[in-house]
C-alpha positions in Angstrom: 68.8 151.0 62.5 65.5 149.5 64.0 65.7 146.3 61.4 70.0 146.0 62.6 68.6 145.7 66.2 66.2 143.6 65.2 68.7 140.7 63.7 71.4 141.7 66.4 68.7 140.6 69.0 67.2 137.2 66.9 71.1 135.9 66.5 72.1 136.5 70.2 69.2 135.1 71.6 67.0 133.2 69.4 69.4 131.4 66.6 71.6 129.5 69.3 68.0 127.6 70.1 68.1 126.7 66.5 71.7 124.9 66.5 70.3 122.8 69.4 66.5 122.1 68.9 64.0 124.3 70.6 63.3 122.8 73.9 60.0 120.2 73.9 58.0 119.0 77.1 59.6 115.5 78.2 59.4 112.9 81.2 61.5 109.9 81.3 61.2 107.4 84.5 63.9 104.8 85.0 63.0 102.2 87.8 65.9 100.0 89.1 64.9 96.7 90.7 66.9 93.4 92.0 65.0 90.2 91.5 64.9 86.6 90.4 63.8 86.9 86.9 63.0 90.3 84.6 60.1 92.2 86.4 60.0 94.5 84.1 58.4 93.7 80.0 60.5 94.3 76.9 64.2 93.3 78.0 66.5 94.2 75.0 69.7 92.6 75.8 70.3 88.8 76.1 73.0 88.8 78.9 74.0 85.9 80.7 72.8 86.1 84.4 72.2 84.8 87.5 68.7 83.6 88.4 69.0 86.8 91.1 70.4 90.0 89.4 69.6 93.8 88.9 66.9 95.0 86.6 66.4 98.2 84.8 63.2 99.8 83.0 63.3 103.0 81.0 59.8 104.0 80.2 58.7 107.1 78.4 56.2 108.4 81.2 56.0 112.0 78.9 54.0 113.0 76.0 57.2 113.1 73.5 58.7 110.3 71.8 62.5 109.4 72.5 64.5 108.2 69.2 68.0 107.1 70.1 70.0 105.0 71.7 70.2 103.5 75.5 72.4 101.5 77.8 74.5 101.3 80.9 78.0 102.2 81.7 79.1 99.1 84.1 82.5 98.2 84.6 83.2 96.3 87.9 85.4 95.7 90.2 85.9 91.8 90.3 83.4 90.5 86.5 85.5 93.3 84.2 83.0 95.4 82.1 79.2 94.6 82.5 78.5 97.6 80.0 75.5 97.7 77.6 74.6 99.8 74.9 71.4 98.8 72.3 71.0 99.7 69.1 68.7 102.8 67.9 65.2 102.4 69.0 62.5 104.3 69.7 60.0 104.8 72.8 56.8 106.2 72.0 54.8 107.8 75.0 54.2 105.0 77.3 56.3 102.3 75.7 58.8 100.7 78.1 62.4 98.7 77.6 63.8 96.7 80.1 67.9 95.3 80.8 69.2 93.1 82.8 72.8 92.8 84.5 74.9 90.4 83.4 76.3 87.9 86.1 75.2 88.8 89.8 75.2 92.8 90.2 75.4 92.4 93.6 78.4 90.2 94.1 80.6 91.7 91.7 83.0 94.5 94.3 80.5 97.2 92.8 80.7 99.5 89.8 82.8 102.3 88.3 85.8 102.8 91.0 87.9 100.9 92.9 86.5 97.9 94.8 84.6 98.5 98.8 85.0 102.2 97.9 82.1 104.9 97.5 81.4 105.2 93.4 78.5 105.9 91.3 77.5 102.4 90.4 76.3 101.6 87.7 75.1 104.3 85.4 72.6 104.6 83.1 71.9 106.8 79.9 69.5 108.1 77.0 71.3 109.7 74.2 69.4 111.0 71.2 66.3 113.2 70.5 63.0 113.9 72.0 60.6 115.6 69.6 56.8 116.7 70.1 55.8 116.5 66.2 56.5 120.3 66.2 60.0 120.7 67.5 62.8 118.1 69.0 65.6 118.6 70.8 68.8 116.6 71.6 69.2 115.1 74.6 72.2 113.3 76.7 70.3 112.2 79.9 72.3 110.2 82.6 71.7 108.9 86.2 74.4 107.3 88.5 72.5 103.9 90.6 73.5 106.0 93.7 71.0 108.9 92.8 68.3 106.4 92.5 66.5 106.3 95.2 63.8 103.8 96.8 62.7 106.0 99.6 62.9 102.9 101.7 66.2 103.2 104.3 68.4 100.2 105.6 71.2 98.9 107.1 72.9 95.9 106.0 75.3 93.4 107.3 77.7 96.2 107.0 76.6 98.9 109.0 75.8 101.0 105.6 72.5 102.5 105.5 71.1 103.6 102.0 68.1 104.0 100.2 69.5 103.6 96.6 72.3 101.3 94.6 69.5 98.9 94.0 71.7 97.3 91.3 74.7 96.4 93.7 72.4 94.9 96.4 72.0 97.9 98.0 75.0 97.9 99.7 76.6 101.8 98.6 80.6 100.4 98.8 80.1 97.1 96.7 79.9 94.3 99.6 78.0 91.6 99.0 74.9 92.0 101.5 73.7 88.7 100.9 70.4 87.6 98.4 68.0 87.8 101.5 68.6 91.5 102.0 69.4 92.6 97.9 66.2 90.8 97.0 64.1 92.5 99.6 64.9 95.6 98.2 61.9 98.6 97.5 62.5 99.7 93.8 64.7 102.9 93.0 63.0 105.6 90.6 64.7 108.2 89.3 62.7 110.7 86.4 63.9 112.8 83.7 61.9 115.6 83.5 61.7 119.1 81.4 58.7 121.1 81.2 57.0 122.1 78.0 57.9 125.5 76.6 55.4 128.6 78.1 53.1 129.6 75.3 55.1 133.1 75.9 58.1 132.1 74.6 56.8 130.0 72.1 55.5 134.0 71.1 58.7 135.4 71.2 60.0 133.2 68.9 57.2 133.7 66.2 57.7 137.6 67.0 61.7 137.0 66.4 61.3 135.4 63.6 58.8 138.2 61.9 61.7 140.2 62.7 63.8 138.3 61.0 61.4 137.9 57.9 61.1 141.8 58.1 64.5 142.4 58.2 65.6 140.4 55.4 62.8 142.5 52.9 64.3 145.7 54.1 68.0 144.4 53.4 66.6 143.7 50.0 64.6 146.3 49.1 65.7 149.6 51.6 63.4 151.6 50.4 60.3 150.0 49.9 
């Protein structure tokens, strides 16, 4: 009865960790910046642009490595669909990829809505897995351009007063604040972030799974 516990326990609780990946450690910081010319090393796509546009970096700031793909989901209101997506690639801790916007992000009517409206802008993702050398797990990680924030508030031409939607000028409905205010700009970070694993559960696991070795000999052999 003990060993029918023991399983009942290790598939409720620890087996759906399996079908997922066991959780690792990871820190992923994307910095959004508007400037004449790529600030940022490694750029990845070869977009047409203007001289002044937005910029993106996705840098693995953690001690995992990222294996996947990444890219941005950017359709706008007046240029069509600015989208993006690279092929598979991998970041290594510390290594860094940059992207640019295609045409002029910040005279386009903004990104993902209806034009002069309030919408996510552009938006940015990481899909694949993060592994530690021990474990990985998958991940899906997305941020929106209005949860990136700079820190720094202003108010444009406008009367709108943000601290984020770098990409779009800064502007937070799509208006086209003008190159002397988008380029002026403080740089939005935004950081993915996940905690390694307590050593305690890490325990729990091994204990669970000496359970489940246990278990399996006495299904096998009941009375040895």
């Amino acid at each position: 009865m003990i060993m029918l516990l023991a399983m009942v326990f290790v598939v409720g609780v620890v087996w759906p960790g399996f079908g997922y990946g066991a959780p690792v450690g990871y820190s992923i910081t994307v910095t959004t910046a508007y400037a004449n010319g790529d600030p940022f090393p490694n750029q990845i796509d070869d977009v047409f642009s203007e001289p002044d546009t937005g910029f993106i970096e996705i840098a693995n700031t953690g001690a995992t490595v990222f294996s996947g793909v990444v890219g941005t989901v950017a359709v706008s209101a007046f240029a069509g669909d600015l989208s993006f997506a690279s092929g598979p690639l991998v970041l290594a801790p510390g290594a860094a990829v940059s992207i640019a916007m295609p045409d002029n992000s910040a005279s386009v009517g903004g990104f993902n809505g209806a034009a002069y409206d309030y919408r996510p802008g552009v938006e940015i993702y990481l899909d694949g897995t993060l592994s530690d050398g021990v474990g990985s797990e998958a991940v899906d990680l997305q941020a929106a351009d209005r949860d990136i924030h700079s820190g720094v508030w202003r108010t444009d031409s406008y009367g709108l007063t943000s601290d984020s939607f770098v990409l779009q000028g800064g502007d937070l409905w799509g208006f086209d604040s003008g190159n002397a205010f988008a380029m002026s700009q403080a740089d939005g970070v935004y950081v993915f972030s996940q905690a390694a694993p307590e050593p305690g559960s890490l325990g729990l696991m091994a204990a669970a799974l000496a359970m489940v070795a246990a278990a399996r000999r006495w299904l096998r052999f009941p009375s040895a």
